[in-house]
C-alpha positions in Angstrom: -5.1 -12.1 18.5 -8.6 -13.3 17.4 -7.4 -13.1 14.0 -5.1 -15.2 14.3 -7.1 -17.9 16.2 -9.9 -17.3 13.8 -7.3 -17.9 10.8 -5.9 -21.0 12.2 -9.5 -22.4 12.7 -10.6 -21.9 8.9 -7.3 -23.6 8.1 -8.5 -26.3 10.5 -11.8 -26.4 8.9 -10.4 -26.6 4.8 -8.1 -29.2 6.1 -11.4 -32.1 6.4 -13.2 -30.2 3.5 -14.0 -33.0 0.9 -15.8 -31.5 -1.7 -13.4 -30.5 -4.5 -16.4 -27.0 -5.7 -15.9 -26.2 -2.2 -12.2 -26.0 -2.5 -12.5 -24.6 -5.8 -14.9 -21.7 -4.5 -12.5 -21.0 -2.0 -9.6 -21.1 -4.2 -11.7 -18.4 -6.1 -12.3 -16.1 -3.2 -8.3 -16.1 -2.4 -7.3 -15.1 -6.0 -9.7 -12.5 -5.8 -8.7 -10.8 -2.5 -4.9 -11.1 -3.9 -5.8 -9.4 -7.2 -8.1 -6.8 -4.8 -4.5 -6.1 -3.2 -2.5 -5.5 -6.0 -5.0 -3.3 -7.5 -5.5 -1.0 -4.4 -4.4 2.4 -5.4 -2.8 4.5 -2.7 -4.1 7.7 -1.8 -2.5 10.7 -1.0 -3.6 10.7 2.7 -1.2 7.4 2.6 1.8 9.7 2.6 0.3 12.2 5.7 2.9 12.6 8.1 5.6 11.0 6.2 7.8 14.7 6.3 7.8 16.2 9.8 7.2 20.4 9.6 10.4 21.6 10.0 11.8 19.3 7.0 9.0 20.5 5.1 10.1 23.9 6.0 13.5 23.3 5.4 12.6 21.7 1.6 10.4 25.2 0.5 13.0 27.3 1.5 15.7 25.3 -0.7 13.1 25.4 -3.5 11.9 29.1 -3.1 16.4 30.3 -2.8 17.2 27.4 -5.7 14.2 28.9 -8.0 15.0 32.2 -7.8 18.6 32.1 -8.8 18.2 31.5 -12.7 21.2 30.9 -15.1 20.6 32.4 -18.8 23.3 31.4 -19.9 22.9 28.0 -18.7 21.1 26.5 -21.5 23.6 27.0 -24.5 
């Protein structure tokens, strides 16, 4: 909730802010932390969790029955 109340106080505050470098320098600021966003790269540990155990389980078996079982013939 403080985020919020502190969010709604800057907008308060650049609201009765006069001084077009000031706006410009916060203009800057926001482009940046948008472009910071887009450019965050997710990391693995992002995806932690995602696949509960028996799933996971479940998926290596299919691979491990589905790999084994090779088709010679299946390429001509």
């Amino acid at each position: 909730m403080f985020t919020e109340v502190k969010k709604m106080q800057l907008i308060s505050d650049m609201i009765r802010v006069q001084d077009e470098d000031v706006l410009n320098r916060i203009d800057a600021i926001l482009k940046k932390d948008r472009m910071m966003v887009r450019k965050k790269k997710k990391s693995a540990k992002s995806f932690t969790g995602i696949i509960n155990k028996k799933d996971a389980m479940l998926m290596t078996k299919a691979i491990a029955e589905g790999c084994e079982q090779i088709d010679g013939d299946g390429w001509n």
